[in-house]
TORKOL-4160 file (C-alpha; in steps of 0.2 Angstrom, whole numbers, padded with zeros to 4 digits, m for minus):
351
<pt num="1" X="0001" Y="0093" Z="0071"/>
<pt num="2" X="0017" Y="0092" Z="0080"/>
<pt num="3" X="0024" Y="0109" Z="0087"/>
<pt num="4" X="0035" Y="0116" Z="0079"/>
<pt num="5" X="0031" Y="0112" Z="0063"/>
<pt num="6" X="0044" Y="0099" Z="0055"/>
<pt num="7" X="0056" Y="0098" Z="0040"/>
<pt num="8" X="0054" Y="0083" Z="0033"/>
<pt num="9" X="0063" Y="0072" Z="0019"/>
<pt num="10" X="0053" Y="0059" Z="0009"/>
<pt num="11" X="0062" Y="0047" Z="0001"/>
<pt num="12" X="0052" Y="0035" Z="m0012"/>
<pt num="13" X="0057" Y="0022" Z="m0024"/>
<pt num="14" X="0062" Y="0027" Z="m0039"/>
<pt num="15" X="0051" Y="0012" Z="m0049"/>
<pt num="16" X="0032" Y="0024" Z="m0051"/>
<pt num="17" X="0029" Y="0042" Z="m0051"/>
<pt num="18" X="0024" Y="0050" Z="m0033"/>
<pt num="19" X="0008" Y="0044" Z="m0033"/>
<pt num="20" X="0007" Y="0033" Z="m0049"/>
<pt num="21" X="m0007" Y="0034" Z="m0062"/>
<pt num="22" X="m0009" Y="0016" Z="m0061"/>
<pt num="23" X="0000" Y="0002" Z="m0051"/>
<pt num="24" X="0013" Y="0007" Z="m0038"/>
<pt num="25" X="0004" Y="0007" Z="m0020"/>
<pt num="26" X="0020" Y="0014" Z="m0009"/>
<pt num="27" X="0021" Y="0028" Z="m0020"/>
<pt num="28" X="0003" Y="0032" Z="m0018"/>
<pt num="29" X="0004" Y="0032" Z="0001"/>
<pt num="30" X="0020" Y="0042" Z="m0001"/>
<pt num="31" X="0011" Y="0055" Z="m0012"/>
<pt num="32" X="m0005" Y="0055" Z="0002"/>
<pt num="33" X="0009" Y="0059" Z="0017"/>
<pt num="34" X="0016" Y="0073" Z="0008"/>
<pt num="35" X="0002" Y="0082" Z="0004"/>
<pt num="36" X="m0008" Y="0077" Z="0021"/>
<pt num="37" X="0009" Y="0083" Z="0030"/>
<pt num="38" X="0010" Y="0100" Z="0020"/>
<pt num="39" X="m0008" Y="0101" Z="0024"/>
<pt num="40" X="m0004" Y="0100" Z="0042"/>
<pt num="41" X="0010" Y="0115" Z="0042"/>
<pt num="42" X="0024" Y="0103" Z="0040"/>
<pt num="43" X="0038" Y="0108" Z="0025"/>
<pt num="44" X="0041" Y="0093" Z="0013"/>
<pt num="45" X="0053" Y="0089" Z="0001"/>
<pt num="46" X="0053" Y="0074" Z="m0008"/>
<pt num="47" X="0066" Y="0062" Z="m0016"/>
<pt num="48" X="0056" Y="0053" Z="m0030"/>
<pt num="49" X="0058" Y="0048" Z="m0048"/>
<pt num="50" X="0049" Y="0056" Z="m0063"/>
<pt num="51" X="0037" Y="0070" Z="m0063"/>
<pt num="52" X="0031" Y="0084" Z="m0049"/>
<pt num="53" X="0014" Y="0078" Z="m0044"/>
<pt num="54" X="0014" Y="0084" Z="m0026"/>
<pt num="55" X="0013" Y="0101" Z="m0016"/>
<pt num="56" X="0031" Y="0096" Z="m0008"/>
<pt num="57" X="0047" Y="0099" Z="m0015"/>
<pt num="58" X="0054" Y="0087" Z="m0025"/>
<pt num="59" X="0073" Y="0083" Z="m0030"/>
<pt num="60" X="0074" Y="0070" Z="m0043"/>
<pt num="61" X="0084" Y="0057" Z="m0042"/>
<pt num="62" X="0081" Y="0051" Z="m0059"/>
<pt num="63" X="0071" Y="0060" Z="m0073"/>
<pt num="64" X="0060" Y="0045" Z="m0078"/>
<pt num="65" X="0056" Y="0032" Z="m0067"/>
<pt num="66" X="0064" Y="0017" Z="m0068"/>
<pt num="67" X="0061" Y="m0002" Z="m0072"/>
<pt num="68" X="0057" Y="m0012" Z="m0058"/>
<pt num="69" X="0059" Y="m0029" Z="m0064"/>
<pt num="70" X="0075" Y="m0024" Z="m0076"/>
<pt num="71" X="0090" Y="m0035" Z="m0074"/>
<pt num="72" X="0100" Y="m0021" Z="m0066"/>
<pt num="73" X="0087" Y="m0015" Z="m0054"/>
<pt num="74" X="0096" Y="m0017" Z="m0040"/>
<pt num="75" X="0110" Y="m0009" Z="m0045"/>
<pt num="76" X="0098" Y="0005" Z="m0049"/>
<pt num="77" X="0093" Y="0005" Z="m0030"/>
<pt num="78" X="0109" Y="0008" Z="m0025"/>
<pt num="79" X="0112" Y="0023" Z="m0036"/>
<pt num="80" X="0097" Y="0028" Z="m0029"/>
<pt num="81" X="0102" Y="0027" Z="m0011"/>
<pt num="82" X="0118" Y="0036" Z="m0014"/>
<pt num="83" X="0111" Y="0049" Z="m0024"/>
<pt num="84" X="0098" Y="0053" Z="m0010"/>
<pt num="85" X="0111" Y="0052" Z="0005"/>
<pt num="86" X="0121" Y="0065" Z="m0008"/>
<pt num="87" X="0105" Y="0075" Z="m0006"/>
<pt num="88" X="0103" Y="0074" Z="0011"/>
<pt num="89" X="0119" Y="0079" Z="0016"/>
<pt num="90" X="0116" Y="0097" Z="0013"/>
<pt num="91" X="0098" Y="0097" Z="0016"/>
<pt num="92" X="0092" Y="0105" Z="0031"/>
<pt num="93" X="0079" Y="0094" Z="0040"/>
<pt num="94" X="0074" Y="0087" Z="0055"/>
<pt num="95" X="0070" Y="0071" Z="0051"/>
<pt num="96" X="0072" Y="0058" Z="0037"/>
<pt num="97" X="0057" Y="0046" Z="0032"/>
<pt num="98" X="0063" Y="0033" Z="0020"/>
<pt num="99" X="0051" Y="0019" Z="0010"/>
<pt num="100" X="0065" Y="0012" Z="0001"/>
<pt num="101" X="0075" Y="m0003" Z="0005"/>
<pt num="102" X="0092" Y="0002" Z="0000"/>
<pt num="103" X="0094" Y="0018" Z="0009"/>
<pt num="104" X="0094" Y="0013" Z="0028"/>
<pt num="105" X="0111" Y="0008" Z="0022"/>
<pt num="106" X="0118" Y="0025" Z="0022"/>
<pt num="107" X="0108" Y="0031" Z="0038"/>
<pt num="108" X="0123" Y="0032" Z="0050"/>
<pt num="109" X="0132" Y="0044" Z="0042"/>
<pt num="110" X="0117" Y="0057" Z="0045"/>
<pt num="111" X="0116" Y="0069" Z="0062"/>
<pt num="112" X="0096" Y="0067" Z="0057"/>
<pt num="113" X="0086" Y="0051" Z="0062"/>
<pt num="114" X="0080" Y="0042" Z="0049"/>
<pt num="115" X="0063" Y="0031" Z="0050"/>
<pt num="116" X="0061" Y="0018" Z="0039"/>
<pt num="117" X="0042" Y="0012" Z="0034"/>
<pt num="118" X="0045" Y="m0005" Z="0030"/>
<pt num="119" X="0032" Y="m0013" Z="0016"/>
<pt num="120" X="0035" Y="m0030" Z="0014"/>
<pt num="121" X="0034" Y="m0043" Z="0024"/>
<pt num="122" X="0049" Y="m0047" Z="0036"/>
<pt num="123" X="0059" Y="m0062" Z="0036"/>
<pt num="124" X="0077" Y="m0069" Z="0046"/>
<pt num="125" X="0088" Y="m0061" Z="0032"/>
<pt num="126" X="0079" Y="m0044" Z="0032"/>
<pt num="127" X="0078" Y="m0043" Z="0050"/>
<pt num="128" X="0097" Y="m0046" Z="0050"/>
<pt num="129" X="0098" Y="m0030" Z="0040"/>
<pt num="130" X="0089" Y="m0020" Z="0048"/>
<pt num="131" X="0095" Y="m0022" Z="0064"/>
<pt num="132" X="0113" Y="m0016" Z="0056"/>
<pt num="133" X="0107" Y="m0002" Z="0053"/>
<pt num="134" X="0102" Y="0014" Z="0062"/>
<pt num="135" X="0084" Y="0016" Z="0059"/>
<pt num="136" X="0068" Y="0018" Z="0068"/>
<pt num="137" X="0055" Y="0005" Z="0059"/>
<pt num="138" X="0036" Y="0009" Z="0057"/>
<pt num="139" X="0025" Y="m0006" Z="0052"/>
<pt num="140" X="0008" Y="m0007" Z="0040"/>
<pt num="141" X="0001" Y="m0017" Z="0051"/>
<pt num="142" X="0002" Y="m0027" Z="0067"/>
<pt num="143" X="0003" Y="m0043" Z="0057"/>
<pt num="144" X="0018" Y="m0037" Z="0049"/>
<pt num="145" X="0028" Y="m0035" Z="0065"/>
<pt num="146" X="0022" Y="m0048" Z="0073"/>
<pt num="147" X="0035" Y="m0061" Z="0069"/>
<pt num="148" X="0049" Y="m0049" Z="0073"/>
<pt num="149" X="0043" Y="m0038" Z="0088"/>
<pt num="150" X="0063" Y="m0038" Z="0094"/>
<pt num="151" X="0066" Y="m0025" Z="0079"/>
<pt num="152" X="0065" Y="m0007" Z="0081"/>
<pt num="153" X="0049" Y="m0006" Z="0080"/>
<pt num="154" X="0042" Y="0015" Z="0087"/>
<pt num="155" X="0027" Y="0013" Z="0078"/>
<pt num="156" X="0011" Y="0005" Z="0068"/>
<pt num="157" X="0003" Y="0017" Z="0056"/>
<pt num="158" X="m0008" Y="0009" Z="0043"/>
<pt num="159" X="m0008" Y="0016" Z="0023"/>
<pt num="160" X="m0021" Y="0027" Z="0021"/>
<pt num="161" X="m0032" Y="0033" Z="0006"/>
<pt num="162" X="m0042" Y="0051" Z="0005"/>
<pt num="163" X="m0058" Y="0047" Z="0007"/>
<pt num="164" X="m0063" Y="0062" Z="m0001"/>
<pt num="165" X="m0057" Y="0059" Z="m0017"/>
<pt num="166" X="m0066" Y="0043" Z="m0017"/>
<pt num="167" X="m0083" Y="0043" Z="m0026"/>
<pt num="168" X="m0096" Y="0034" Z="m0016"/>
<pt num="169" X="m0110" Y="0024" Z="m0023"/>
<pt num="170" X="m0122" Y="0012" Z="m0014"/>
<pt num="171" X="m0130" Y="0005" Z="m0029"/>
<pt num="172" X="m0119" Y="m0008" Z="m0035"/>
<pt num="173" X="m0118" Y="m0020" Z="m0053"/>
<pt num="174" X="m0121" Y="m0036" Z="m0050"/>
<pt num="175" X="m0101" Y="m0042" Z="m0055"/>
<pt num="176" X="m0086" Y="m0044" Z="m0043"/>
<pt num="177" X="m0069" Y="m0034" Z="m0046"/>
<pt num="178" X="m0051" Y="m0041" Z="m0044"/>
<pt num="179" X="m0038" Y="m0027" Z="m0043"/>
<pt num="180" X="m0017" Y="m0031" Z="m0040"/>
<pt num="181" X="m0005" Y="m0041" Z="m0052"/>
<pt num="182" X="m0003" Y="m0056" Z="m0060"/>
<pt num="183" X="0005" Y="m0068" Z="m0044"/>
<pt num="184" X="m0001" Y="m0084" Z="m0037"/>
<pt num="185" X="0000" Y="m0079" Z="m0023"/>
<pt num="186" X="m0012" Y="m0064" Z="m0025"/>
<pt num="187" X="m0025" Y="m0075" Z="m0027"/>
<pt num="188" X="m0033" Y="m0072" Z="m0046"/>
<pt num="189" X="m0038" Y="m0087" Z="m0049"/>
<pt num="190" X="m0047" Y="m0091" Z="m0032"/>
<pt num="191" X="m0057" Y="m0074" Z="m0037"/>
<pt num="192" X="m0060" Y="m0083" Z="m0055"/>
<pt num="193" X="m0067" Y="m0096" Z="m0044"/>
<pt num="194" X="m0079" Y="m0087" Z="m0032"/>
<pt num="195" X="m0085" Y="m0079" Z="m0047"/>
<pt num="196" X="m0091" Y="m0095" Z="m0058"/>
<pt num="197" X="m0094" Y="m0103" Z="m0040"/>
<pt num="198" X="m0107" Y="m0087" Z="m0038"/>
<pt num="199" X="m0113" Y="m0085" Z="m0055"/>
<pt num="200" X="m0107" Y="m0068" Z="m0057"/>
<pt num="201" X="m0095" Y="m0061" Z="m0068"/>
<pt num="202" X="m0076" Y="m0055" Z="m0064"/>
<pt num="203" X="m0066" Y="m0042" Z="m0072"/>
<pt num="204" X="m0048" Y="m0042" Z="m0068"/>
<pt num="205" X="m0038" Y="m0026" Z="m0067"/>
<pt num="206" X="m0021" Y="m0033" Z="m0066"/>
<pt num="207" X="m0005" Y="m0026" Z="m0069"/>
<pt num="208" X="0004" Y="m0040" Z="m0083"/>
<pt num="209" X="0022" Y="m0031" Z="m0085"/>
<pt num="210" X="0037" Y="m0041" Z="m0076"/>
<pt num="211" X="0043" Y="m0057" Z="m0086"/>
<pt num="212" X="0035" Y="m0068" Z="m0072"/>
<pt num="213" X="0017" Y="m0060" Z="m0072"/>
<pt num="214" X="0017" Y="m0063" Z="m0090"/>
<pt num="215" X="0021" Y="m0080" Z="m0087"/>
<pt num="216" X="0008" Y="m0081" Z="m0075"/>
<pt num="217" X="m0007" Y="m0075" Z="m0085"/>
<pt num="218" X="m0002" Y="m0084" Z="m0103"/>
<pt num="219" X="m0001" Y="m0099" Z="m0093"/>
<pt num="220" X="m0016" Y="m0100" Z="m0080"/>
<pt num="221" X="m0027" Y="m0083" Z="m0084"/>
<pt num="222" X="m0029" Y="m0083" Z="m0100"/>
<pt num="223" X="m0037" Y="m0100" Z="m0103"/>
<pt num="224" X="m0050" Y="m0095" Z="m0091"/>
<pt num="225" X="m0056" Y="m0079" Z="m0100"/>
<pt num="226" X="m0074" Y="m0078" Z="m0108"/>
<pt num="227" X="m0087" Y="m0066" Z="m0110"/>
<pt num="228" X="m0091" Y="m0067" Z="m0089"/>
<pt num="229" X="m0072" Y="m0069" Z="m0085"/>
<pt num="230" X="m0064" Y="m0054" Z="m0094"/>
<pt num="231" X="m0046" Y="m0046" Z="m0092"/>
<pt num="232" X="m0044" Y="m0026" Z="m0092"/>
<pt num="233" X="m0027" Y="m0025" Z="m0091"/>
<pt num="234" X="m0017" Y="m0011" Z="m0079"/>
<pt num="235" X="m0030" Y="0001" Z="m0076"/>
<pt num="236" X="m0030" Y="0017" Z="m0065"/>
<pt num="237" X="m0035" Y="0036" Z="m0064"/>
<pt num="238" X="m0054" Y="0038" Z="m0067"/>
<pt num="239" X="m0057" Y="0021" Z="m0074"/>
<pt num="240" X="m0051" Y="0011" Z="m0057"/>
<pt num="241" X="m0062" Y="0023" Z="m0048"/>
<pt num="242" X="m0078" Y="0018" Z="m0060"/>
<pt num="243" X="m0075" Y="0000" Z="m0059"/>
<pt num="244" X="m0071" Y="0000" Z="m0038"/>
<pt num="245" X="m0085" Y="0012" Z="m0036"/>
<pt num="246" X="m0097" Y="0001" Z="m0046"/>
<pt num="247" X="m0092" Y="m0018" Z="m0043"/>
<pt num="248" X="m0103" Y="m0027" Z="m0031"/>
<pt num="249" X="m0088" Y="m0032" Z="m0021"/>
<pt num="250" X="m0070" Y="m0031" Z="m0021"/>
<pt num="251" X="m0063" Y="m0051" Z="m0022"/>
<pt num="252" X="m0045" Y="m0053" Z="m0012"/>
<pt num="253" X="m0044" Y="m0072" Z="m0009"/>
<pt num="254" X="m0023" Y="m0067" Z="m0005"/>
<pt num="255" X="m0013" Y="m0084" Z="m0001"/>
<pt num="256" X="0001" Y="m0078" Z="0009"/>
<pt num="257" X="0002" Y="m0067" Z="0022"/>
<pt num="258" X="0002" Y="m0050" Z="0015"/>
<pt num="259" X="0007" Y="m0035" Z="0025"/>
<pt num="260" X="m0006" Y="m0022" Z="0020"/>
<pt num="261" X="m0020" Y="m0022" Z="0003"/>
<pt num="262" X="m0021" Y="m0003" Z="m0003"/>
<pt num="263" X="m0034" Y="m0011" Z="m0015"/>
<pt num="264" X="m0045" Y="m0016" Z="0003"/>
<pt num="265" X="m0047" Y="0000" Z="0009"/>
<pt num="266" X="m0049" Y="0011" Z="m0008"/>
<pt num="267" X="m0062" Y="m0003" Z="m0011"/>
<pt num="268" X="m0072" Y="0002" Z="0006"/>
<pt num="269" X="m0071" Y="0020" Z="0004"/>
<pt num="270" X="m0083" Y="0019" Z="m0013"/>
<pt num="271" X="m0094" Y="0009" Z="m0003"/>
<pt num="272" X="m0087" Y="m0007" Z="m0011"/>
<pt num="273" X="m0089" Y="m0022" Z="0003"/>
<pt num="274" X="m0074" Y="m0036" Z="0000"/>
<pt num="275" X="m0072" Y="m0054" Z="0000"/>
<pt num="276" X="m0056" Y="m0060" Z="0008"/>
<pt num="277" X="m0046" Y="m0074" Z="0014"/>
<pt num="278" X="m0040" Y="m0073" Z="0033"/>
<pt num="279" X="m0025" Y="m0069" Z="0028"/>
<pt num="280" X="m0008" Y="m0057" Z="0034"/>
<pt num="281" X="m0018" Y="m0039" Z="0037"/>
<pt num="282" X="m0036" Y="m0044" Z="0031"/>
<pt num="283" X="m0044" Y="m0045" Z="0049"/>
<pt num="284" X="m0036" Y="m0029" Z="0053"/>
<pt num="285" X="m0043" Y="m0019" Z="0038"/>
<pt num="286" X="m0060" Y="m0027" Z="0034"/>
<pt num="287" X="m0075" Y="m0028" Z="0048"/>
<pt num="288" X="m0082" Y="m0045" Z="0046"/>
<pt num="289" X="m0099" Y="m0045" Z="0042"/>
<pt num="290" X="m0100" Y="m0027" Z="0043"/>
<pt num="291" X="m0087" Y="m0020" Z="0028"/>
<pt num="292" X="m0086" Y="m0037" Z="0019"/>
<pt num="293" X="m0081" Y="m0054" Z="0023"/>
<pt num="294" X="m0067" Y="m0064" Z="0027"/>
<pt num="295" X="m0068" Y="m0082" Z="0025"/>
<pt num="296" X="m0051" Y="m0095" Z="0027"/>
<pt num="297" X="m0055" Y="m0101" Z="0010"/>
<pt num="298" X="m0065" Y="m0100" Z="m0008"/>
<pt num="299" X="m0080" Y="m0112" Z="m0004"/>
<pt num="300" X="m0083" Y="m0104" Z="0012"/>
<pt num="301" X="m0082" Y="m0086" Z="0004"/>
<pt num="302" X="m0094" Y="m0092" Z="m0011"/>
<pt num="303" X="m0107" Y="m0096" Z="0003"/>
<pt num="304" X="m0104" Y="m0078" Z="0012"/>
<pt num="305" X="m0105" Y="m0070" Z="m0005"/>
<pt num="306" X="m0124" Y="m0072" Z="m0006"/>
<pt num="307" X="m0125" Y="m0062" Z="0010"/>
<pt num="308" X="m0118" Y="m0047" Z="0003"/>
<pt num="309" X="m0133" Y="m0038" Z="0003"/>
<pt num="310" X="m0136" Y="m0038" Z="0022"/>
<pt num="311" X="m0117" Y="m0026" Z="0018"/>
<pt num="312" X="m0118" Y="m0007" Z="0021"/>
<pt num="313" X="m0109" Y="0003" Z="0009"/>
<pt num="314" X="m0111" Y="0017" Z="0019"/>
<pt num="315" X="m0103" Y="0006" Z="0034"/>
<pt num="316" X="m0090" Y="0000" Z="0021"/>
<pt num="317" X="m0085" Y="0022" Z="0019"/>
<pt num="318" X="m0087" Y="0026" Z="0037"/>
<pt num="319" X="m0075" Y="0012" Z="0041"/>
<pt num="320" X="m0061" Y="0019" Z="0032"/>
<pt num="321" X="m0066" Y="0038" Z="0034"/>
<pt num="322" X="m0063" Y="0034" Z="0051"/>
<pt num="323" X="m0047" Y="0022" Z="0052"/>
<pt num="324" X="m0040" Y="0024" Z="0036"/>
<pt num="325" X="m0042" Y="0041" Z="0030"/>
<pt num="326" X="m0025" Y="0050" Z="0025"/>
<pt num="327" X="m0027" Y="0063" Z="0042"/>
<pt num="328" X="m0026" Y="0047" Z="0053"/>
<pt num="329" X="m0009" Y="0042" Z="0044"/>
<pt num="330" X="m0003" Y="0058" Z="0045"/>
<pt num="331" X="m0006" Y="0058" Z="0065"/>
<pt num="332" X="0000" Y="0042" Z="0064"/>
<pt num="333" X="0019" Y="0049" Z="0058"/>
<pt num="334" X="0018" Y="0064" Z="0066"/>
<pt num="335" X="0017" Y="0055" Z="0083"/>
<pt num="336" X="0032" Y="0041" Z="0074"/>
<pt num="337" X="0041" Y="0058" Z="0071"/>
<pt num="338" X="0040" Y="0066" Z="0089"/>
<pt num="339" X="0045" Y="0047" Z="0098"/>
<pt num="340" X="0061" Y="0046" Z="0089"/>
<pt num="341" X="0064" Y="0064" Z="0089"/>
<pt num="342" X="0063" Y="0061" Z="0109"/>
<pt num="343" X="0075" Y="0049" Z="0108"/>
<pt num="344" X="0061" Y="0035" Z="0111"/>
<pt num="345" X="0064" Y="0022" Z="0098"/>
<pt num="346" X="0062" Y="0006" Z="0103"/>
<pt num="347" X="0051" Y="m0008" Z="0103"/>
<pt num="348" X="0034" Y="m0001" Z="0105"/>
<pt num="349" X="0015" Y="m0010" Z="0105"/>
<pt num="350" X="0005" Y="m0004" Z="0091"/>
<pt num="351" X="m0004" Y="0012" Z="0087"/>
């Protein structure tokens, strides 16, 4: 823990309750830091949508949450950016810790810091805006930053899962798992793939709710369904945990270069080995050979699947327990929080 303790402000997008019963993987990291930071002696309050589901303090910006693929929703960010620098004027913190991408907007007019984690992946426009405005920027993952290390990068601190809550089991069904949303490049219908290439069968717990998903699935998903192939829908709570916890391995054939994969690590700490494509942060989370394996594409991860049981699920847990567990995130921020506090920010290596 930092000395003194800190006053802290999280601010979360107002699309999922903080953390989400089902899809919504910044506000479950969000709601994992504000209980590992009050566990820690640190006083949170939380700027969030919807219902209390954490041991910080939260100010609503919104009663309900909000729709994140509505026609106005950006409109709706920036009601939710000025209503949580209104906040903020009369709170007393010491430091701001924002996950949204409107509100680094409004972060010169505070006589507090602001860090901004940043989870998406970076391109010239975005780089453009951050460096407009006065924050300090944390990255998921070293892949993230890698194709803007001019920004004002003071740390990486990777998302983070307690481990604890995760219920381990080392005997595993014999049917692979697909766990995200309804997009190309996600990669469903690679797993669909590795499944009939393997002989095994695939559920799919996929969240189908934007125009575009929808799309998506009517279009190339469901014509593929049959008894072995077979779609859940949004799953979460006790029954994601039963189907990670269970499934021989997680698939996560990802085509494009994707910052971080929640679903990677949450997989690992059940003891859930995963398949994956060398993509974005897969090297960085999974241990080839050792937690799963990462192949550059579906024939070459059909072949590795049959080496699955030479995989450790008590490896795949120790892994995470020890890199991805929410007390390393937590000394991950508190460290963020002291740099700029110090008046370090600045381009930094990685944590």
């Amino acid at each position: 823990m930092t000395s003194p303790p800190l006053r802290i402000a999280l601010v979360a997008p107002p699309w999922y309750e903080v953390p989400p019963e089902g899809y919504g993987g910044i506000e479950q990291v969000v709601g994992a830091l504000a209980n590992g930071l009050i566990a820690r002696g640190h006083k949170v309050f939380l700027l969030a949508a919807g219902d209390d589901r954490t041991d910080a303090t939260l100010i609503r910006t919104f009663d309900e949450p909000q729709q994140i693929g509505a026609p106005d929703a950006a409109t709706i960010g920036l009601v939710h950016a000025a209503r949580t620098a209104e906040v903020l004027a009369d709170l007393d913190v010491d430091i701001v810790h924002d996950h949204t991408l409107t509100g680094p907007l409004l972060a010169r007019e505070r006589s507090v810091p602001t860090v901004v984690t940043v989870h998406g992946p970076i391109d010239d426009a975005l780089a453009a805006y951050y460096a407009e405005t006065d924050v300090s920027l944390v990255a998921i993952s070293e892949s993230q930053r890698r194709p803007m290390p001019e920004l004002a990068w003071v740390a990486t601190v990777y998302n983070a899962v307690d481990v604890a809550t995760y219920p381990f089991l080392a005997d595993k069904d014999d049917g692979f798992l697909f766990l995200g949303r309804f997009s190309p490049d996600k990669g469903v219908e690679e797993a669909i793939e590795i499944a009939r290439g393997t002989g095994r069968s695939l559920a799919i717990a996929a969240k189908c709710e934007e125009a575009e998903e929808r799309a998506y699935y009517e279009e190339r998903i469901a014509p593929q369904l049959d008894e072995r192939i077979r779609y859940l829908g949004s799953v979460g709570g006790d029954e994601k945990l039963e189907l990670v916890r269970t499934s021989r391995a997680l698939l996560f054939p990802i085509q494009w270069e994707e910052p971080f994969g929640m679903v990677m690590i949450e997989a690992m700490a059940c003891g859930t080995p995963v398949l994956a494509t060398d993509r974005g942060s897969v090297p960085e989370l999974v241990v080839d050979g050792v937690t799963g394996f990462i192949r550059p594409d579906v024939g070459q991860l059909i072949e590795a699947a049959e080496r699955l049981d030479g995989i450790d699920p008590r490896a795949c847990r120790a892994h995470v327990l020890e890199r991805f567990d929410v007390s390393a995130m937590c000394a991950g921020y508190e460290a963020a929080y002291e740099r700029v506090l110090a008046g370090a920010a600045g381009p930094t290596t990685g944590e």
